[in-house]
C-alpha positions as CSV (number, residue, x, y, z in Angstrom):
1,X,2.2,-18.7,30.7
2,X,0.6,-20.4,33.9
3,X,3.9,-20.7,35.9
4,X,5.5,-17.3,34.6
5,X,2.9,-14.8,34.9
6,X,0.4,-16.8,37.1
7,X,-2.1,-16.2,34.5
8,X,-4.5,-18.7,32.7
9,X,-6.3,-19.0,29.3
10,X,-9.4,-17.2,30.1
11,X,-7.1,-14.5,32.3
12,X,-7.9,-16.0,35.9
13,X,-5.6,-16.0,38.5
14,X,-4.3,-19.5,40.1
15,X,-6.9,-19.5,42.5
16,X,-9.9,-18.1,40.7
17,X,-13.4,-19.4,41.0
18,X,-15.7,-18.8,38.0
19,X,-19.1,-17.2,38.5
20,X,-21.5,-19.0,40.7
21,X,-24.6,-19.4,39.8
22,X,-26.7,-21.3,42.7
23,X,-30.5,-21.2,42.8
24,X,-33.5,-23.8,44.7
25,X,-36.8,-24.2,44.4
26,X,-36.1,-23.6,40.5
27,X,-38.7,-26.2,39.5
28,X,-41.7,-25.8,42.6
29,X,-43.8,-28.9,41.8
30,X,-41.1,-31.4,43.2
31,X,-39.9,-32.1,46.4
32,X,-36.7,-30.8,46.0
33,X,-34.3,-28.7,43.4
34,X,-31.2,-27.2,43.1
35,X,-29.6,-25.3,40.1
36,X,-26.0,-24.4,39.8
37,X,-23.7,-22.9,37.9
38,X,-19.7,-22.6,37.4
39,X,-18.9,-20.6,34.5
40,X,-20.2,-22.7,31.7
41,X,-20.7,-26.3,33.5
42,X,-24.2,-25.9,34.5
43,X,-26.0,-28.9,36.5
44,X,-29.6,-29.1,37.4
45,X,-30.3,-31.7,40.6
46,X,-33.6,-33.0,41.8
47,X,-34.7,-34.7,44.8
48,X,-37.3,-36.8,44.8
49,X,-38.8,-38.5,48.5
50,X,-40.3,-41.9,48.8
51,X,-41.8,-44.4,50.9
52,X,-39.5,-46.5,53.0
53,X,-40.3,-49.8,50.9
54,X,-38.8,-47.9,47.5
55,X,-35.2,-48.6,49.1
56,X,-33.4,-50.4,46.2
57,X,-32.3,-54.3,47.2
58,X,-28.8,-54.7,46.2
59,X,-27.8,-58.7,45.6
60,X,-24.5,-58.7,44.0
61,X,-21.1,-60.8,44.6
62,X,-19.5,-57.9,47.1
63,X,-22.9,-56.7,48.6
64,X,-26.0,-57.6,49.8
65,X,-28.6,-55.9,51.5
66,X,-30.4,-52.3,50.7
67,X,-29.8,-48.6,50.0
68,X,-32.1,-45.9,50.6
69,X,-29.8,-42.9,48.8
70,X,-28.9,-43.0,45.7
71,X,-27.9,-40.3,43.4
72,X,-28.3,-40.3,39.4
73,X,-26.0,-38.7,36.5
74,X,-27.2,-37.8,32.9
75,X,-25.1,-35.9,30.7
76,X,-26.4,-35.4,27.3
77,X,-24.2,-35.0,24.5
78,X,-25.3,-31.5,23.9
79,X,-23.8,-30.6,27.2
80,X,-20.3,-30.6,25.6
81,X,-21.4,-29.3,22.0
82,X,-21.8,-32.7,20.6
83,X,-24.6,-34.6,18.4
84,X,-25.0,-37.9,19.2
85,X,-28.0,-40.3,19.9
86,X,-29.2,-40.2,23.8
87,X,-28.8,-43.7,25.3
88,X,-28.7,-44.7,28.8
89,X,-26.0,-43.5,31.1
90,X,-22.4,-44.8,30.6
91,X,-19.6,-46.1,32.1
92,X,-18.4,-42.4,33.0
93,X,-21.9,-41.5,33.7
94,X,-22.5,-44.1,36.7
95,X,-19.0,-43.0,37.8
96,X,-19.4,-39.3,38.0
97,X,-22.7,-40.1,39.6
98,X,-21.4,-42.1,42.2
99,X,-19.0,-39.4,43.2
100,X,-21.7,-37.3,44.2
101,X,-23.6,-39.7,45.7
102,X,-20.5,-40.9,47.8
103,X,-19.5,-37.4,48.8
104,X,-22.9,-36.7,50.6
105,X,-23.4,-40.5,51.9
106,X,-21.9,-39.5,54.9
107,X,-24.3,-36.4,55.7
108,X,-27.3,-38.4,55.2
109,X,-29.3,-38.7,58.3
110,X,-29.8,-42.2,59.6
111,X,-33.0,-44.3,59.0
112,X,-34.4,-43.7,63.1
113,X,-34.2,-39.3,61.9
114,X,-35.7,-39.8,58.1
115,X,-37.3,-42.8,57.3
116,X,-37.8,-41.6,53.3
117,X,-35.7,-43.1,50.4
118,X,-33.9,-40.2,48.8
119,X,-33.3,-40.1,45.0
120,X,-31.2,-37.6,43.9
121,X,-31.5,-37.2,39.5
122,X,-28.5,-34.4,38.4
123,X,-29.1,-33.4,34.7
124,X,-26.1,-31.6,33.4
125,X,-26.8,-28.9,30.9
126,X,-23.2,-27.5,30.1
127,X,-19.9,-29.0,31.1
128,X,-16.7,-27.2,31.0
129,X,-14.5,-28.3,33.8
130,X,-15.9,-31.0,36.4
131,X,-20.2,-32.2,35.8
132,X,-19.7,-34.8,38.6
133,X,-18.4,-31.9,41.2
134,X,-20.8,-29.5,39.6
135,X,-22.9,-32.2,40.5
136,X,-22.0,-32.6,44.0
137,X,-23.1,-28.7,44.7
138,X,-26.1,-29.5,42.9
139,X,-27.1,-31.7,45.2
140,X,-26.6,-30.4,48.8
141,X,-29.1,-27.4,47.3
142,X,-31.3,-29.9,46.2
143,X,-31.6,-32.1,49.7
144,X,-32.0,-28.8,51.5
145,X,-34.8,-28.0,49.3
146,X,-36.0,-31.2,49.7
147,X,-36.5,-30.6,53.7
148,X,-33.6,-33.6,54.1
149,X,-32.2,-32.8,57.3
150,X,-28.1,-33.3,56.2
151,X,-25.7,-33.1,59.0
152,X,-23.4,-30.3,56.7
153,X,-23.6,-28.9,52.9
154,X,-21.3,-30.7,50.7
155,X,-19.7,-28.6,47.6
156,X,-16.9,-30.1,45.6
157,X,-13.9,-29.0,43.4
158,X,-11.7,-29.3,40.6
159,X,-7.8,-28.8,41.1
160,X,-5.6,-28.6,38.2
161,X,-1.8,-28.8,37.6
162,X,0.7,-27.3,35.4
163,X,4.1,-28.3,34.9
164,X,7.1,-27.3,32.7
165,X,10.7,-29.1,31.4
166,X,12.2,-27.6,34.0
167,X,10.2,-29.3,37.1
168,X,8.3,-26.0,37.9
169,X,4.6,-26.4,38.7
170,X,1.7,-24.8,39.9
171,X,-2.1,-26.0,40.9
172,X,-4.7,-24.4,39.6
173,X,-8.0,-23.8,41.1
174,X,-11.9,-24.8,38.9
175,X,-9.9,-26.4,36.1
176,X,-11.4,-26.2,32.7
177,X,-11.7,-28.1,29.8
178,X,-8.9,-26.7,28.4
179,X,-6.6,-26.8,31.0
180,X,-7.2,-30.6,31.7
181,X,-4.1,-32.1,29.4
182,X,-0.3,-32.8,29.3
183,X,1.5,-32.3,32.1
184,X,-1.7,-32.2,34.2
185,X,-3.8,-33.5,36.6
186,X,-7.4,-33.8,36.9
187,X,-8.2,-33.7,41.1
188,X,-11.5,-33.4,41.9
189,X,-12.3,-33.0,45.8
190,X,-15.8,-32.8,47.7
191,X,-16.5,-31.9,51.4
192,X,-18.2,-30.1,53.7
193,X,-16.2,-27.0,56.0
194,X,-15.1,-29.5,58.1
195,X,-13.2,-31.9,56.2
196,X,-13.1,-34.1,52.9
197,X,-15.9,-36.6,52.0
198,X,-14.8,-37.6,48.3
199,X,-11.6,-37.4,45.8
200,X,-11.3,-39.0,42.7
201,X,-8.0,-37.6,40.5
202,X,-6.4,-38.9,37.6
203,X,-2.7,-37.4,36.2
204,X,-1.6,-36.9,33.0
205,X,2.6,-36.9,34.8
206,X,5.0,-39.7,35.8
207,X,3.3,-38.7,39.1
208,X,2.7,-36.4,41.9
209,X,4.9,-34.8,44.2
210,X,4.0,-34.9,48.3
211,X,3.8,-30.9,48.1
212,X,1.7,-30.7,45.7
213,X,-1.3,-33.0,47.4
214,X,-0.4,-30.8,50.1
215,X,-1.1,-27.7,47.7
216,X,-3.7,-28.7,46.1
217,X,-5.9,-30.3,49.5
218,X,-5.3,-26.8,50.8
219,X,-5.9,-24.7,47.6
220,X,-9.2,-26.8,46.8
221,X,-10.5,-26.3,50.6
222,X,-10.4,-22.3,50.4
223,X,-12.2,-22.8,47.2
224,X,-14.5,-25.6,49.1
225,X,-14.9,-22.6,51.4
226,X,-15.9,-19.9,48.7
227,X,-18.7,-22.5,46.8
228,X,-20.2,-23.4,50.2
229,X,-20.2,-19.8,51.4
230,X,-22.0,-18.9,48.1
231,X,-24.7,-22.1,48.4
232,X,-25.6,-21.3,51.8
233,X,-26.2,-17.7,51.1
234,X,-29.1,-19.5,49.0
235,X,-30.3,-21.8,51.5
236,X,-28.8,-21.7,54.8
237,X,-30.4,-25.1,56.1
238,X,-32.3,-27.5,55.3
239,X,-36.2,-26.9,55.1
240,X,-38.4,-27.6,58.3
């Protein structure tokens, strides 16, 4: 099991990334892409730059005023095996897209530096264990790609739990479909190699211990680490 042996369904270790898979410039026509891959959750991004006027104008009950960065998230049904009809984006689709989008708002250079209106489109392809992080990665390549001059890559994480009758537990590092049930926790954490930009975690316990947040912010930030290191072997900085 997980908390005997310290070894998982598909034979990792507790703190095992899957292969990484990261690639820009994959479609040359557009301003900006960015493939990448995590085992079997595959997610391509593109950037697309316009004018200054194509900011959106937001007029709701909690905001007014305008946004110049937005990111978008489509995830078909054959992404997961499934056959259904493609329809517009869903709740969980404007969700996991707004995770991304919030975990690279900060790194966005202000108005004065880059005057363009950045739209970032992620189009998820295979999904086994955390799209919207998948997502994240996705798009840092992208907005280098792109020639958007971001203050630090962003790459992003899922942490996993598992727990027993007996109160024993252990995180687990790039959770997986399979690993996301009973007794578990779903903790998904973006940021750059400086600190933590996004979270977004839901738990399948009565609740979470203080040590393990403390385990699993410091588990996920080695991996953060690992993802980054990999991204930037790819493209180092954003294009001149």
């Amino acid at each position: 099991s997980i908390i005997e042996e310290e070894k998982r369904v598909d034979g990792r270790g507790l703190t095992e990334i899957r292969e990484l898979v990261c690639e820009v410039a994959a479609l040359p026509r557009l301003h900006g892409s960015g493939h990448f891959m995590r085992g079997e959750t595959q997610v391509l991004t593109v950037v697309t730059l316009g004018a200054p006027g194509d900011e959106q104008t937001l007029d709701g009950m909690e905001l007014v005023g305008t946004k110049r960065y937005f990111h978008h998230y489509n995830f078909p049904p054959f992404s997961v095996g499934e056959v259904k009809p493609m329809r517009g984006p869903s709740r969980r689709d404007i969700g996991h897209g707004g995770l991304a989008e919030k975990a690279l708002a900060p790194m966005m250079p202000d108005k004065e530096t880059f005057p363009y209106t950045i739209r970032a489109v992620s189009e998820v392809f295979g999904s086994n264990g955390s799209s919207s992080m998948g997502s994240t990665c996705g798009s840092t390549l992208a907005l280098m790609d792109a020639g958007v001059p971001i203050k630090a890559p962003v790459a992003g994480i899922a942490m996993g739990l598992a727990t027993d009758k007996q109160g024993r537990w252990k995180v687990i590092t790039d959770l997986q479909d399979l690993e996301d049930g009973k007794g578990g926790m779903d903790f998904k954490i973006a940021g750059s190699k400086n600190g933590i930009t996004a979270i977004q975690m839901d738990t399948k316990t009565d609740g979470l211990l203080p040590e393990m947040i403390e385990q699993t912010i410091k588990q996920a930030y080695e991996a953060r680490l690992k993802i980054l290191s990999a991204m930037t072997n790819v493209i180092a900085e954003p294009r001149k």
